[in-house]
N, C-alpha and C positions, 0 to 999 in steps of 0.2 A: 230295715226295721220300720216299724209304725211310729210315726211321733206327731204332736199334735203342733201347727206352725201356723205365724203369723203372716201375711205376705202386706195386709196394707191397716194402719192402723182407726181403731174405729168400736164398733159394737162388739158384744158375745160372738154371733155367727160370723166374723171372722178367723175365727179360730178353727182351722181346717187340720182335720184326722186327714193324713196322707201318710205315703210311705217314701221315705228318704235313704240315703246311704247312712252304712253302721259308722260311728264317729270312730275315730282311730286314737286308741292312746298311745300320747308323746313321751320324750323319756321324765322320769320319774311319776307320772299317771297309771291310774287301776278305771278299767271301764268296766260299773257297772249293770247286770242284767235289772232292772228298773223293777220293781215290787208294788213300791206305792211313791209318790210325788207330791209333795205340800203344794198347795195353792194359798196366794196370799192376798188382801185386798190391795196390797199393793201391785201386784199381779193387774188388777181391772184397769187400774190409772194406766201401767206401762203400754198396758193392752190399746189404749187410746189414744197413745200417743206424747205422756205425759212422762218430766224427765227425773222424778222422786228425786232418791239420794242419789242417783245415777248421773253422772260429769252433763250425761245426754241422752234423748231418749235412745235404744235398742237400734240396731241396722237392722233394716229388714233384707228377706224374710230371717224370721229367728224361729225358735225353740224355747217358748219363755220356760218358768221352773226354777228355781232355786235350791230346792230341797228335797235329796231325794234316799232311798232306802234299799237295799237288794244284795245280790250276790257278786262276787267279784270275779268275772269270769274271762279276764283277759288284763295281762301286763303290760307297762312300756318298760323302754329300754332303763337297768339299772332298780327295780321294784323287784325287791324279795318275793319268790315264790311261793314262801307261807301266805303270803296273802290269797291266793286262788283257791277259790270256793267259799271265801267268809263270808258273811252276809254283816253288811258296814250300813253306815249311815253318812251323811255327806252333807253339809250347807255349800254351797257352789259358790257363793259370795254374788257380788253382783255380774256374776258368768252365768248366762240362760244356759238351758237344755234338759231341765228336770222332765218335761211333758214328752218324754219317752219311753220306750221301751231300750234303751240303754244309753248310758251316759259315761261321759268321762271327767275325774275328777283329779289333783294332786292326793298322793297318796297320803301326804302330811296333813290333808285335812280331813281323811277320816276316823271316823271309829268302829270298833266293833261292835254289835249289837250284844247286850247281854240276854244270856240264853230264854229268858223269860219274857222278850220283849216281841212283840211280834212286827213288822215294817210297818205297817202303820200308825204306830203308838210312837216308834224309833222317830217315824221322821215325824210327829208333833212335837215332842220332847227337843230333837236340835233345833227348832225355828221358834214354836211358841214357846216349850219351855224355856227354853237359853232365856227369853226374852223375862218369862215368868220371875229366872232368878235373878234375873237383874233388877229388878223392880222390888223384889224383900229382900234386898239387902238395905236399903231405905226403911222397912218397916221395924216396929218395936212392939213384936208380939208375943204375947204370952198369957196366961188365967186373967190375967186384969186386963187386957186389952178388947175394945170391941172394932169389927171392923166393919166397915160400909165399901159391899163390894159390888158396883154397877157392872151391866153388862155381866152377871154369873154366870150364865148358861155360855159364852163364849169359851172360844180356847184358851186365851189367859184366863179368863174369870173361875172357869171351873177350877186349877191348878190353885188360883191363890184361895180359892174356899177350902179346899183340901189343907193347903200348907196351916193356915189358918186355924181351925178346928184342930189337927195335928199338935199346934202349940198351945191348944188350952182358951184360944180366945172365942168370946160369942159370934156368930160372923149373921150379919142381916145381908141377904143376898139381893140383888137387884135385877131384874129383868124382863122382856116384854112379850107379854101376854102369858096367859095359864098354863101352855103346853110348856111354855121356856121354865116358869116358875116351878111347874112340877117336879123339872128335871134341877133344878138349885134347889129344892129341900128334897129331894134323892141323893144328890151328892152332900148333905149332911149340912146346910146350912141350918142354922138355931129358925132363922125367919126370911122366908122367901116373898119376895114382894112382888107384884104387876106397877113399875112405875107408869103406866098409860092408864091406869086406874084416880081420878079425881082422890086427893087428900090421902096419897098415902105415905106421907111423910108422918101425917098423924099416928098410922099406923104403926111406925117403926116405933115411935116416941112411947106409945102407949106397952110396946111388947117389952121396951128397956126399962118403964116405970122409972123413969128419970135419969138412967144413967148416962151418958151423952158416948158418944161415937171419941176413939182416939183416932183412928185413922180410915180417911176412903183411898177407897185406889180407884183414881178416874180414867178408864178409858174413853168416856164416850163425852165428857163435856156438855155444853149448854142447860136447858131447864133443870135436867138432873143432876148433873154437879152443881146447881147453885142450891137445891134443895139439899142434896148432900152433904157442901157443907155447913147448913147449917142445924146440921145435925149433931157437929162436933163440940166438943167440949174444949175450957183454955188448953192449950196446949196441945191440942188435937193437929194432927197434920194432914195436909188433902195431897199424895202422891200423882202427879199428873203425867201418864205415857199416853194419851192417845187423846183425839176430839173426833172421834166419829159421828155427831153428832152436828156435825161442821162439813161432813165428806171430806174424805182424803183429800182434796183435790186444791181445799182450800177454807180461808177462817183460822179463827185463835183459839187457842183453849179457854177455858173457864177459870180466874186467876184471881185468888184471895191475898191481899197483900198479909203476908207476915205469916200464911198459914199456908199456899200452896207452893211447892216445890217441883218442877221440870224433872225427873228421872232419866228418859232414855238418853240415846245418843252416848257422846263423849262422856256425860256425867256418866252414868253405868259404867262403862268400861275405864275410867279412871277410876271407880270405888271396886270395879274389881279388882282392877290391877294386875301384877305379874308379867311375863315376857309375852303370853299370849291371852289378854284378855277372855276372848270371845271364847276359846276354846276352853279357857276355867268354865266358862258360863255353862257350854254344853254338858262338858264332864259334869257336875254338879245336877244339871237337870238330867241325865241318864242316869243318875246314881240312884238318885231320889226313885227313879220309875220302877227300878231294877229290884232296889230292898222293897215294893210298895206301898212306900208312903204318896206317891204322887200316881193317877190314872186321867192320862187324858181323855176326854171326850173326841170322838173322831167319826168324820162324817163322809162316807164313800161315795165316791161317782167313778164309775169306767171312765179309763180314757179318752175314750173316745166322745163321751160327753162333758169335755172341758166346757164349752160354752154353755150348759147346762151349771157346773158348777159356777162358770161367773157370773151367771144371773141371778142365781140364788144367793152368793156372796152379797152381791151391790142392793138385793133388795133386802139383806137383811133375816132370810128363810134359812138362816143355816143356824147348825149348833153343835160347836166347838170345830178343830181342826177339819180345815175340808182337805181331802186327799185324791187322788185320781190313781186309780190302781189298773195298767196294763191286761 
């Protein structure tokens, strides 16, 4: 098979399109024929050598990928044979080898795609959605609710403007420059903003005619979240998953005493709860994709140009789920 592999870590153009042995699935494992493959920012850091949530960084050479989408076209020892030929979806966990043209996964962690989904929407929905509904279950939305949503045009941001509008509330969208902005009052936000635009805090202020923000959801941190929240009203809450505004790599989020709140990680998956947290999470975000209330935004590169898609990741040129499709 063709898979895209790391051998020393470093820049984008390390990431070498080669062809390798097919991986062999072990007993209770389904290898999938690979469709499409999530890319993640956190993807760039592992890329350079950096050790995330991971004990340590990656052995080279590796197979990075996490997230991947396709058909199920060979068993291991002990896997039911209804499974051959479904087309599943997969989060790998922190086990690389999505940047292929086939993968092997435990069978217990897939799912099957529902008929209306197509593999690249499947694997946004297991990685960013998962991520999307863990993040409203924190929120308290509905007709009276307004929400301040940074970063829209992203893959979480697009999902929670959906959810959002969905439940009846005003949602002012956040993001940068005209081409992003256009695409956040497409997908139905009340008021799409260019926060790289001089004073447009006013602008939000003046579209609400007074009524104050109940909740942001900050992904991105620094000047924007502090402009953000003080947007909000008593009792307003600032949801805090991400500081990309800080780079992955390193920095604090943007943190209002008494009014911002930490989301991901453990918290999430404790307020999910149940015997298998993460896997409520997905199920809920395929649900959602499935009846369509939820469409994610999804943004294709051949395999073969992964380092094309990391470059465009780190600078920022992307919008919504990047994928790499075989």
């Amino acid at each position: 098979m063709h898979a895209i592999r790391l051998h020393a870590f470093g820049p984008a153009e390390n990431l070498v399109h080669e062809e390798v042995a097919d991986p062999l699935p072990g007993p209770g494992q389904v290898r999938v024929a690979v469709a499409a493959a999530g890319v993640h920012l956190l993807d760039t850091a592992l890329r350079e050598g950096e050790q995330g949530p991971l004990p340590e960084p990656p052995a080279l050479p590796t197979i990075p990928g996490r997230e991947v989408a396709g058909v199920v076209e060979s068993l291991g020892e002990g896997v039911a044979t209804l499974w051959l030929g479904r087309r599943v979806v997969a989060h790998l966990g922190f086990a690389p080898g999505g940047y292929a043209e086939l993968a092997v996964t435990d069978v217990d962690g897939v799912h099957e795609i529902p008929a209306n989904l197509d593999f690249a929407a499947a694997v946004a929905m297991i990685g960013t959605g998962r991520t999307a509904m863990g993040i409203l279950q924190f929120a308290e939305l509905g007709p009276g609710a307004v929400a301040v949503i940074p970063a829209a045009a992203g893959g979480i941001g697009t999902l929670l403007v959906q959810y959002a509008k969905n439940a009846g509330a005003t949602v002012v969208g956040l993001a940068g420059g005209p081409e992003k902005t256009a695409r956040v009052a497409a997908n139905g936000a009340d008021l799409a903003v260019d926060y790289k635009e001089p004073g447009w805090p006013d602008k939000v202020r003046a579209h609400l005619a007074g009524r104050p923000a109940t909740v942001v959801f900050d992904g991105v941190g620094g000047e924007v979240a502090r402009h953000s929240t003080q947007l909000l009203g008593p009792g307003g809450r600032h949801l805090v998953f991400g500081w990309s505004a800080a780079g992955i790599r390193g920095g604090e989020p943007y943190l209002v005493d008494g009014v911002s709140e930490r989301v991901l990680g453990p918290v999430m998956m404790r307020k999910a709860g149940g015997p298998n947290p993460v896997r409520t999470l997905e199920l809920r975000a395929l649900a959602e994709a499935a009846a369509g209330r939820l469409t994610p935004a999804v943004q294709r590169f051949p395999l073969a140009e992964a380092a094309a898609a990391h470059r465009a990741l780190e600078t920022r040129r992307t919008t919504g789920k990047v994928v790499l499709e075989p």
